[in-house]
N, C-alpha and C positions, 0 to 999 in steps of 0.2 A: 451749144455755143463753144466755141473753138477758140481759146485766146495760147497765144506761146509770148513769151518773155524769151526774147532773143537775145538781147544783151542790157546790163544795166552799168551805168557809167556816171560816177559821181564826181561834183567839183567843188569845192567850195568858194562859196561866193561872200564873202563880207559874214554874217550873221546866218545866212539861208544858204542850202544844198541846193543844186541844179542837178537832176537826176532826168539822164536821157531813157529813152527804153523805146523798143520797137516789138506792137503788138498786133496780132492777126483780128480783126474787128469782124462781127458777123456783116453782110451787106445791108442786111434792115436799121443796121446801126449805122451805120459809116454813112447812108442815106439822110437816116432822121438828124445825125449832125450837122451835113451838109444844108439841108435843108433849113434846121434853127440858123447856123451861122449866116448863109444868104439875106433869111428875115432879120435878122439882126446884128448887120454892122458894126455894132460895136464891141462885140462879141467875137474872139478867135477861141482855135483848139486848143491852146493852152490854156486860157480862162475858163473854157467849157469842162477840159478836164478839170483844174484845177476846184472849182467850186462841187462838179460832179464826185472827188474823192473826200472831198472835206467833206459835202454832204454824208455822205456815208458812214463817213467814221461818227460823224454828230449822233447820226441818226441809230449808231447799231452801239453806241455806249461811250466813244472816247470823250473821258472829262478832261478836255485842254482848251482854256480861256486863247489859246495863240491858233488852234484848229476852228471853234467856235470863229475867231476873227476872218479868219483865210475866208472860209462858208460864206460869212454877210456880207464883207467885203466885195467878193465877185456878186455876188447875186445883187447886190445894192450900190453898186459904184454909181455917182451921180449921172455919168455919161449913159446911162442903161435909164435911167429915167425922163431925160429930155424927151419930149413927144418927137413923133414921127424919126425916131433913131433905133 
């Protein structure tokens, strides 16, 4: 697996950083996101990332009640619950 960080670019926003970044994705990946997002309209790459990194950090040790929220929050937004959405 092949990832480069070719540039990272920060702004600040109100309270929260907006951090751009441009990454080489394996094809099996860049597919199976395509592929979630399709099935799941209400779902974009930014939410997809964003819950995908907060997942991780939850899941590999970081204790922050504000990372913890980012995670449930994407995974459980009301609009991701409505049937047939």
């Amino acid at each position: 697996m092949q990832t480069t960080l070719d540039s990272v670019e920060s702004v600040q926003v109100s309270s929260e950083s907006v951090v751009s970044f441009q990454s080489e994705l394996p094809l099996p990946l860049q597919q199976a996101m395509l592929h979630f997002i399709e099935q799941h309209p209400n779902w974009d790459q930014y939410r997809l990332v964003q819950a995908a990194l907060a997942g991780f950090l939850v899941q590999n040790g970081v204790d922050s009640r504000e990372i913890t929220r980012v995670y449930v929050g994407n995974m459980f937004r009301r609009a991701s619950l409505l049937p047939g959405v």
